[in-house]
C-alpha positions, 0 to 999 in steps of 0.5 A, spaced: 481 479 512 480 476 504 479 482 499 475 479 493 472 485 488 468 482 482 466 486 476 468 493 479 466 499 474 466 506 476 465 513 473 467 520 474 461 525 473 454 524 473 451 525 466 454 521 460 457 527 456 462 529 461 462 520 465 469 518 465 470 511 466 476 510 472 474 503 473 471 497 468 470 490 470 476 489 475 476 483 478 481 482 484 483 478 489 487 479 496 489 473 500 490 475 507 498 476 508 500 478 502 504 484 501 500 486 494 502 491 489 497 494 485 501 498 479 500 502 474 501 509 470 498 516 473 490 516 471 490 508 470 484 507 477 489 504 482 487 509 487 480 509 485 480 502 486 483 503 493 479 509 495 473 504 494 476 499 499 474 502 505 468 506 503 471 513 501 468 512 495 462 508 496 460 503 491 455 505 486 448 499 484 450 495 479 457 497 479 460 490 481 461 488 488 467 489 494 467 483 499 472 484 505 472 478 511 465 478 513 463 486 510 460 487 503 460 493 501 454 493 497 450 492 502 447 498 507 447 495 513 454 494 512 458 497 518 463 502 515 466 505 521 468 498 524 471 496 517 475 503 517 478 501 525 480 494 521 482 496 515 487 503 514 489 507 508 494 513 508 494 517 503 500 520 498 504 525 503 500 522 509 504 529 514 498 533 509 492 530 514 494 533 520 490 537 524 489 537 531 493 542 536 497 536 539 501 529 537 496 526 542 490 529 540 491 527 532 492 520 533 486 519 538 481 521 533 481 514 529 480 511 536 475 515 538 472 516 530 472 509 529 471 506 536 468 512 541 466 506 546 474 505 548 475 509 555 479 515 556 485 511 559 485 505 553 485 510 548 491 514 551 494 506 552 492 505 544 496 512 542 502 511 547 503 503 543 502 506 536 507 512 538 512 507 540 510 503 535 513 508 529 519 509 533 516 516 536 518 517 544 510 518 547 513 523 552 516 527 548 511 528 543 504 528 546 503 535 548 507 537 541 503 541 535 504 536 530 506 542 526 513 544 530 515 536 529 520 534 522 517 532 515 519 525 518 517 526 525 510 529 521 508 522 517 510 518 523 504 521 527 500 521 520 502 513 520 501 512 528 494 516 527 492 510 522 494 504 526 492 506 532 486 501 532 491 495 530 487 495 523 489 488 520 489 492 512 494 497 511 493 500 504 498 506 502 498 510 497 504 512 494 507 512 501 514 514 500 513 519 495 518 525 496 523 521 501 530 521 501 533 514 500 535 512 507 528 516 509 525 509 504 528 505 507 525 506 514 519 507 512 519 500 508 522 497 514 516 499 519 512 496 514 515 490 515 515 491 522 507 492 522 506 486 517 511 481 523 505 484 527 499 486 527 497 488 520 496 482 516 495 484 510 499 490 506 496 493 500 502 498 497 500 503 491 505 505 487 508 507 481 516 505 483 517 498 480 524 498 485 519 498 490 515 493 489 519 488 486 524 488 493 517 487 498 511 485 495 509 478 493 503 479 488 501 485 484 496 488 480 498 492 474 493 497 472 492 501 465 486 504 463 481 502 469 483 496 468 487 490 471 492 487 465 496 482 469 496 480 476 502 475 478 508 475 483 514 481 482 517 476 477 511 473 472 510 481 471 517 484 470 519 478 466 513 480 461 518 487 459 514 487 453 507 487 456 509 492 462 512 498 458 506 497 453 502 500 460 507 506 460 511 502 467 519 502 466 522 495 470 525 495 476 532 496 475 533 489 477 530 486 471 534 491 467 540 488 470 537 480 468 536 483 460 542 485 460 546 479 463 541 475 457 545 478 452 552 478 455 550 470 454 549 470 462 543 466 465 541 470 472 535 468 473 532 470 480 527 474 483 528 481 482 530 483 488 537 486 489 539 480 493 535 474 488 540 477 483 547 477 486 546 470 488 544 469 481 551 472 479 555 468 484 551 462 483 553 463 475 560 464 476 561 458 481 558 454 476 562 458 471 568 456 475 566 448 475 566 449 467 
């Protein structure tokens, strides 16, 4: 499903002394199957925005428009429940929201919330694949409390919960807020997973520019409650002026690229770990032929 948002203002508070403006005039769109980054500093709208995605924050008259695939979310008959089956968010430390007795139980609700005509026994079907889809053994956890699984275990049933109806959006923010780093790595490697499968569009919230760089093919870069770049990892980490203006540091990749600059060495690459060390040897090969 395309994402086109046109024109986008939102406020917090109702009277105009105490409104602040959290949006104003965004105008974004995502093509299906992109892996989008949307970027900026605490307090720049970035999860405002998203939050409007899937209708959790309603979009107010004549605060501009939202259209995803064939939803328009200005207009009432728009049906919010299907669109919430086919477009998923999962919220910072995404463990925090479980809250059923059972592992099973927790991961059927999207099912039976979103499409309360699937049969008891396709529902149990949907749980099982979403389980094993994040790696969790079905039988093992079904009848488990939610409670007594690990931190990892705990955001896998979260995720697991969010995919069960095979959304074909994935909205995250901040999803590896508070993981180690091979705990990052597992989680960034089930998103490629699911982006290989059924989910075609991935959109990732989050203020590590690492992240970003290494996985995703566009971004947005948010400041003020408003979009002030938009462009693939390169076009906006190679603008460091620009980016640090909005208060993000770069990726530690761009850093590295700079560095390489003033040492009289052109690296030029994509940003991602892998782009820039087949820019080094290509340099020192080339180097070499000199």
């Amino acid at each position: 499903m395309r994402i086109e948002t046109e024109k986008l203002s939102y406020a917090y508070g109702e009277s105009k002394a105490l409104m602040n403006l959290a949006l104003k005039d965004v105008t974004l769109t995502v093509e299906e199957g992109e892996f989008f980054g949307i970027i900026g500093q605490t307090g720049s709208g970035k999860t405002t925005f998203v939050q409007h995605l899937n209708g959790l924050i309603k979009l107010k008259k004549n605060s501009g428009s939202i259209k995803i695939g064939e939803f328009d979310l200005g207009e009432k008959k728009c049906d919010f429940k299907k669109l919430r089956a086919r477009l998923g968010m999962v919220f910072q430390y995404p463990e925090y929201q479980l809250f059923a007795e059972t592992v099973f139980e927790d991961v059927a609700f999207g099912v039976k919330n979103f499409m309360p005509e699937t049969s008891p026994e396709q529902v149990e079907v949907m749980v099982k694949d979403a389980l094993e889809t994040v790696g969790l053994n079905y039988l093992k956890v079904k009848d488990k409390s939610p409670f007594e699984l690990s931190g990892g275990q705990k955001r896998r049933v979260a995720i697991a919960g969010v995919i069960v109806t095979k959304p074909e959006v994935l909205v995250l923010d901040e999803p590896v807020a508070g993981l180690d780093p091979q705990g990052k790595r597992e989680f960034i490697a089930l998103l490629h997973k699911l982006h290989k499968s059924f989910v075609k569009t991935i959109i990732l919230v989050s203020h590590d520019m690492d992240l970003v760089a290494e996985n995703c093919t566009r971004a947005a870069v948010f400041s003020h409650g408003q979009i002030v770049a938009v462009g693939t990892p390169k076009e906006i980490f190679s603008n460091a002026e620009s980016l640090e203006q909005t208060g993000l540091d770069l990726p530690l990749t761009a850093y590295l690229t700079n560095m390489l600059k003033q040492a009289g060495i052109t690296a030029e690459n994509d940003y991602t770990v892998d782009g820039l060390i087949k820019a080094i040897v290509s340099e020192i090969n080339c180097g070499g032929e000199r």
